[in-house]
C-alpha positions as CSV (number, residue, x, y, z in Angstrom):
1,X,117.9,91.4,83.8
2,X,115.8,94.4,85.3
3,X,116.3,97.1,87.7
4,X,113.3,99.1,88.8
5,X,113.8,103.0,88.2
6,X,112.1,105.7,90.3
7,X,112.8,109.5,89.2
8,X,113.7,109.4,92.6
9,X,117.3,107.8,92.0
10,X,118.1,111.5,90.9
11,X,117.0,113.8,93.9
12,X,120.0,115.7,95.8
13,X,119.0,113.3,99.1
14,X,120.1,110.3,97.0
15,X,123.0,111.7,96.2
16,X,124.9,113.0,99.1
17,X,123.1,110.3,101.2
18,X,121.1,112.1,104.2
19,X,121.4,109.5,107.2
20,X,118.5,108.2,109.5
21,X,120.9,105.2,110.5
22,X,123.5,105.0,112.9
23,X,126.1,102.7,114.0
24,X,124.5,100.5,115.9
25,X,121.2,101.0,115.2
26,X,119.0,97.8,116.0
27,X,116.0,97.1,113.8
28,X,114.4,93.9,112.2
29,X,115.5,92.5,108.9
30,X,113.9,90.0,106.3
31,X,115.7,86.5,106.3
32,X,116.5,85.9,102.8
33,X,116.5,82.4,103.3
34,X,113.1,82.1,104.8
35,X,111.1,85.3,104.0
36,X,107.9,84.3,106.2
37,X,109.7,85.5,109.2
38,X,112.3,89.0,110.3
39,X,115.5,88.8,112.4
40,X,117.0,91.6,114.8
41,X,120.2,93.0,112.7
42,X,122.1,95.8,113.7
43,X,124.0,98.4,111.5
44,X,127.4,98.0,110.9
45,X,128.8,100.7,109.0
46,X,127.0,103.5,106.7
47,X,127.8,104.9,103.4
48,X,125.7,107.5,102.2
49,X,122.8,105.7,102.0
50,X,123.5,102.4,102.5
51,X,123.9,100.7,105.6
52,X,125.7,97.2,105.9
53,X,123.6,95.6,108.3
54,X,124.0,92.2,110.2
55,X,122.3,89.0,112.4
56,X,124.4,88.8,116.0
57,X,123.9,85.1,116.9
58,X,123.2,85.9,120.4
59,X,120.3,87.7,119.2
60,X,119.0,85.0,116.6
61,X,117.2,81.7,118.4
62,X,118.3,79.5,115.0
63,X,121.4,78.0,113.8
64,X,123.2,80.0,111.6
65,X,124.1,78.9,108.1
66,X,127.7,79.2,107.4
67,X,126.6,80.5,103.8
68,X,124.1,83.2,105.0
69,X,125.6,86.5,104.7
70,X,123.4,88.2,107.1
71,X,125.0,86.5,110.3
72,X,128.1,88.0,111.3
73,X,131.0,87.0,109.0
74,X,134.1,87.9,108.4
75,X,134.2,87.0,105.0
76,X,130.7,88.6,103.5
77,X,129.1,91.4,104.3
78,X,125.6,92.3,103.7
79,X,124.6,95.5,102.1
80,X,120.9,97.6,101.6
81,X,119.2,100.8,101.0
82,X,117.9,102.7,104.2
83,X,114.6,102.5,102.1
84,X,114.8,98.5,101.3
85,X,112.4,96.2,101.6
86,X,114.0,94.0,103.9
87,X,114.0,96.8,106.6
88,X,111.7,97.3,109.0
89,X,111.6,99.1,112.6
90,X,111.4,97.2,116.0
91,X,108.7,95.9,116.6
92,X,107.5,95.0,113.5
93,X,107.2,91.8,113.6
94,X,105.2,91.9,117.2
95,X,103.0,94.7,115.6
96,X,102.0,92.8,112.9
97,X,101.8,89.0,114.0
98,X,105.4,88.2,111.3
99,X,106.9,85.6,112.1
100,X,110.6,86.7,114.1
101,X,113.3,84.8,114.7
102,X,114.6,86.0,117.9
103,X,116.0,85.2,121.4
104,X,113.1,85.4,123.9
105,X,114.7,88.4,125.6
106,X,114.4,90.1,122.2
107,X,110.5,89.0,121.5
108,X,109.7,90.8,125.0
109,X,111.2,93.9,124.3
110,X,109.8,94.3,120.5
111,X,106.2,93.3,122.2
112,X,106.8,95.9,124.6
113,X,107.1,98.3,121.6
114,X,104.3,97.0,119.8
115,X,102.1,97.3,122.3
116,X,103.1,101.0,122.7
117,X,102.7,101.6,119.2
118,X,99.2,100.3,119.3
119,X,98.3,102.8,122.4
120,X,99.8,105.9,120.7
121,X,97.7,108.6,119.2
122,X,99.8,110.5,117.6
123,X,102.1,107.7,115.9
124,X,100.7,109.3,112.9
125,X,103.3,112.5,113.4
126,X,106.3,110.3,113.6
127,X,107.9,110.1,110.8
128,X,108.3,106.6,109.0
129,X,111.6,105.5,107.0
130,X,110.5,102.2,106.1
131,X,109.3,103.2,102.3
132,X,111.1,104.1,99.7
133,X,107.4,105.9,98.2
134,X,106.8,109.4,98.2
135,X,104.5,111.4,100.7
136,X,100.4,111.3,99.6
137,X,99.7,114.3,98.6
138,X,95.9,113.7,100.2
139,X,96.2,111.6,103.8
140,X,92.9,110.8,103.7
141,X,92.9,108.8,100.4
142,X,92.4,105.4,100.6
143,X,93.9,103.0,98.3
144,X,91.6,100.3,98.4
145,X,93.9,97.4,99.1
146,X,92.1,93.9,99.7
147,X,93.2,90.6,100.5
148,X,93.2,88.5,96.9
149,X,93.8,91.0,94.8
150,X,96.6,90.2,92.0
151,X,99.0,92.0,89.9
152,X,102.2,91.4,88.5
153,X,105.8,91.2,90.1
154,X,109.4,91.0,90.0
155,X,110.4,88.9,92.8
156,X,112.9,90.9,95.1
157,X,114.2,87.8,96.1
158,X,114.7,86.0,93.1
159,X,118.8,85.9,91.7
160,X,118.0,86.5,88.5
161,X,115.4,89.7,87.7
162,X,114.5,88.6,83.6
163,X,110.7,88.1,84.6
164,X,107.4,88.9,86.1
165,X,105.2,86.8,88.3
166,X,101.6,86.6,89.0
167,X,101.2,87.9,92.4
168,X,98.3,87.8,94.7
169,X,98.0,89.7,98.2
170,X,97.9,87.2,101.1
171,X,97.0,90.0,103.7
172,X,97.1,93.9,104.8
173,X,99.2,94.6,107.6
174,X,99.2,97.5,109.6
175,X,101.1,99.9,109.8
176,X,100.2,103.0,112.1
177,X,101.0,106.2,111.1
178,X,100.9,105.4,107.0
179,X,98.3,105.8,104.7
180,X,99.6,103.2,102.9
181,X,99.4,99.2,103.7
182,X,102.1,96.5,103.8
183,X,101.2,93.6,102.1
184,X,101.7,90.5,102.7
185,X,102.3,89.0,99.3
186,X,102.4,85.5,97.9
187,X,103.7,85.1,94.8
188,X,104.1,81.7,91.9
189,X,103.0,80.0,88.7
190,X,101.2,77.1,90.9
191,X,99.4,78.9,94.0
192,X,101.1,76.5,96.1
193,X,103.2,76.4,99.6
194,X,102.2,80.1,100.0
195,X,103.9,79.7,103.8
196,X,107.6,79.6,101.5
197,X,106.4,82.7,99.3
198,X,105.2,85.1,101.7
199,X,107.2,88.8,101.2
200,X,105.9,92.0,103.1
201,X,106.1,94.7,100.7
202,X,104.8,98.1,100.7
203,X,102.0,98.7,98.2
204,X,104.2,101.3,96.9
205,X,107.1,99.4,96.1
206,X,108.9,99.8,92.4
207,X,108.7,95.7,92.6
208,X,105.0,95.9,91.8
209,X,103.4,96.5,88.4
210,X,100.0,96.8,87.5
211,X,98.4,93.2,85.3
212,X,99.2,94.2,81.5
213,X,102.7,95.4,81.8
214,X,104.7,92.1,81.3
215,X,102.4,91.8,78.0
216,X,103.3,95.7,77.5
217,X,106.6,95.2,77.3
218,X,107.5,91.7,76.2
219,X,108.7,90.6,79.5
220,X,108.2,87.3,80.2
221,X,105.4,86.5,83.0
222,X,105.6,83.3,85.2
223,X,102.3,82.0,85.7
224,X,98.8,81.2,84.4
225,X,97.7,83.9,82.3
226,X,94.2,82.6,82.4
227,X,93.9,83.9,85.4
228,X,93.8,87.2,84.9
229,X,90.1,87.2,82.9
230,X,88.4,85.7,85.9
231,X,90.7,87.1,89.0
232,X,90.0,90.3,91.0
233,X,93.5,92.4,90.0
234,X,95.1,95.6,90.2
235,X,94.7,98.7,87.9
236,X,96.4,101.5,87.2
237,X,98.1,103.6,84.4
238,X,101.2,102.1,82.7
239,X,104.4,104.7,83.3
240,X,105.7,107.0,80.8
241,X,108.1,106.3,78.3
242,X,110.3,108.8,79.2
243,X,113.4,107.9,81.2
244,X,116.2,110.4,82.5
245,X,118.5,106.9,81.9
246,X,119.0,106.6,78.5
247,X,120.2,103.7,76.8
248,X,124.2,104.3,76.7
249,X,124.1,106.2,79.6
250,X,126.7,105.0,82.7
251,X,126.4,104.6,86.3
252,X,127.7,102.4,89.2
253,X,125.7,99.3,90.4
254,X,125.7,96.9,93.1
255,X,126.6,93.1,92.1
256,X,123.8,91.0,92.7
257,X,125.4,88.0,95.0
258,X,127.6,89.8,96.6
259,X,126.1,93.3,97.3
260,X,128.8,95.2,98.5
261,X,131.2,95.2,95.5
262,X,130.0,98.4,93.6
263,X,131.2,98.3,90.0
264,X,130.4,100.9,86.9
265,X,127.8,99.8,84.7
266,X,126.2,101.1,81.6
267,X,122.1,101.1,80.8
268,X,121.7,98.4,78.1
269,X,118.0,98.7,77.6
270,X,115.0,99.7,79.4
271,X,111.2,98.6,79.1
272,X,109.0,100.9,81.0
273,X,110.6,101.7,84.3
274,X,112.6,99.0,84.1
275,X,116.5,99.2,83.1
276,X,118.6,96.2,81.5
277,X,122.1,97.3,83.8
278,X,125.1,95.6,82.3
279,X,128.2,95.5,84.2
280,X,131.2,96.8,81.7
281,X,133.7,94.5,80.9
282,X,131.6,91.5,81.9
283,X,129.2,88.5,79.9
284,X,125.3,89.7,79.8
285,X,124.6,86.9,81.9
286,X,125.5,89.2,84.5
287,X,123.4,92.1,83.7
288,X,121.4,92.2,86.9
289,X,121.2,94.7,89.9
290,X,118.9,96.0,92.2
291,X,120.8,98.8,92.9
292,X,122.0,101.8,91.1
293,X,124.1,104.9,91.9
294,X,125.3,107.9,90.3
295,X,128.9,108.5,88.8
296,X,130.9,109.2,91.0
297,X,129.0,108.1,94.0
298,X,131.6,105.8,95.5
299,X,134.4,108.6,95.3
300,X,132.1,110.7,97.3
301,X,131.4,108.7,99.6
302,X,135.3,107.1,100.0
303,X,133.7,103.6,98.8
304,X,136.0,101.2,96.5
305,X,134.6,101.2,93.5
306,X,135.8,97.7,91.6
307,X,137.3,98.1,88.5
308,X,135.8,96.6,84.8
309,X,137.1,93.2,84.4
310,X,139.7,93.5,81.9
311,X,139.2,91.3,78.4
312,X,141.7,88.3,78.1
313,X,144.5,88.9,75.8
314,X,144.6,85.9,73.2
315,X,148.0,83.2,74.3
316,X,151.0,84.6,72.8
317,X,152.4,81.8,70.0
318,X,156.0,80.6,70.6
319,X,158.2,81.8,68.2
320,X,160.1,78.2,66.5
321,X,163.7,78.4,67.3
């Protein structure tokens, strides 16, 4: 039902799309399907922004789903943010001990990396475009980030975003050069199977929200809220009220199944940070996204932007002869 907002959305950058992707970039992408482990994925075509990235089977060790839209297919493509969560450099996976689903060939060469990466001093210049979160102003501060501590979150994964879920955080991963720490990040109502609910997310990520907003804003929150009087959790000031996206306001959004149709949309509601984004001309059953842009994005960019579904006209009566 929500889509996280960031001030951020609004910078020039955003806009007019500054690239650090190429055609046929490689890099490793979180399987949807089975987020406990990354796949190579290359980039298929850019718009501003986004890159529509996709799994070669001669680089993937698995059999492919006919129904998973990151494998090459003709008939769906798969769409993301240069700054999305399911990104992540080469080498990754090796770096960190992830599980990768990979041709042997591949596994040797992103070790190789890894390895490098662990050797080099001054990784710390390089830049890094695997968060969507703003430079520290300090890069000395430490954040504090321990294994088991809990806060609450909008599964990225999940097809519908109407709620919150008690999340815990499985394990810090590193990740030279950054002040701030993947996690590792486990999160349902039970505590159970945590090897199916594992997502590596940055500790910056707009998907996390500190224990007290669901409750804040009326949002429903899956889970035991018991837990939170005896559990160690996450602190931290709640956001303004005060949105650049008012209610009314319109923009173009990405659908949520099938990412690459872009459609105008218009801000429903918004609780916190988060938006209500409801697609015009369609049911509110639909009002989810992930993904926001603009007016006037896709005709700078030469992207088809998909048109409001037209109402139904009523049948037309026969006239009795």
């Amino acid at each position: 039902l929500f889509t996280s907002y960031c001030k951020s959305w609004l910078t020039l950058h955003l806009f007019l799309g500054f690239q650090t992707y190429l055609v046929n970039d490689l890099l490793e992408l979180l399987d949807y399907n089975n987020s406990t482990r990354v796949r190579p994925a290359r980039v298929k075509k850019v718009v501003g922004r986004r890159i529509c990235v996709h799994v070669r089977e001669i680089d993937f060790d698995g059999e492919a789903d006919d129904e998973d839209r990151q494998v090459v297919n003709v008939d769906s493509e798969f769409w993301v943010d240069q700054s999305s969560f399911y990104v992540f450099h080469v080498g990754w996976a090796c770096y960190n001990n992830y599980g990768l689903g990979s041709t042997k060939e591949y596994k040797k060469h992103a070790q190789r990396i890894a390895d490098a990466l662990s050797k080099v001093k001054l990784f710390a210049r390089i830049p890094i475009y695997f968060s969507n979160a703003a430079v520290p102003r300090f890069q000395n501060v430490s954040l504090g980030w321990k294994k088991g501590m809990r806060f609450e979150l909008m599964d990225p994964l999940a097809q519908m975003f109407n709620e919150l879920r008690v999340a815990s955080v499985l394990e810090v991963l590193k990740v030279r050069g950054l002040v701030f720490p993947f996690l590792s990040i486990f999160s349902t109502s039970t505590f159970s199977h945590v090897e199916t609910e594992c997502i590596p997310l940055h500790c910056t990520s707009p998907f996390m929200f500190p224990v007290g907003y669901a409750r804040k804003y009326n949002i429903h929150l899956e889970g035991p809220n018991a837990i939170w009087r005896s559990s160690s959790c996450v602190y931290g000031s709640l956001p303004s009220e005060c949105l650049f996206l008012q209610i009314g306001a319109k923009l173009e959004a990405s659908d949520m199944c099938e990412n690459h149709l872009v459609c105008p949309a218009t801000v429903a509601a918004h609780k916190g940070r988060l938006l209500q984004i409801h697609f015009d001309g369609w049911e509110d059953s639909y009002d989810h996204s992930s993904d926001i842009f603009p007016l006037g994005w896709c005709e700078m960019h030469g992207y088809k932007l998909e048109p409001p579904k037209a109402e139904e006209e009523p049948p037309k009566k026969k006239r009795k002869k």
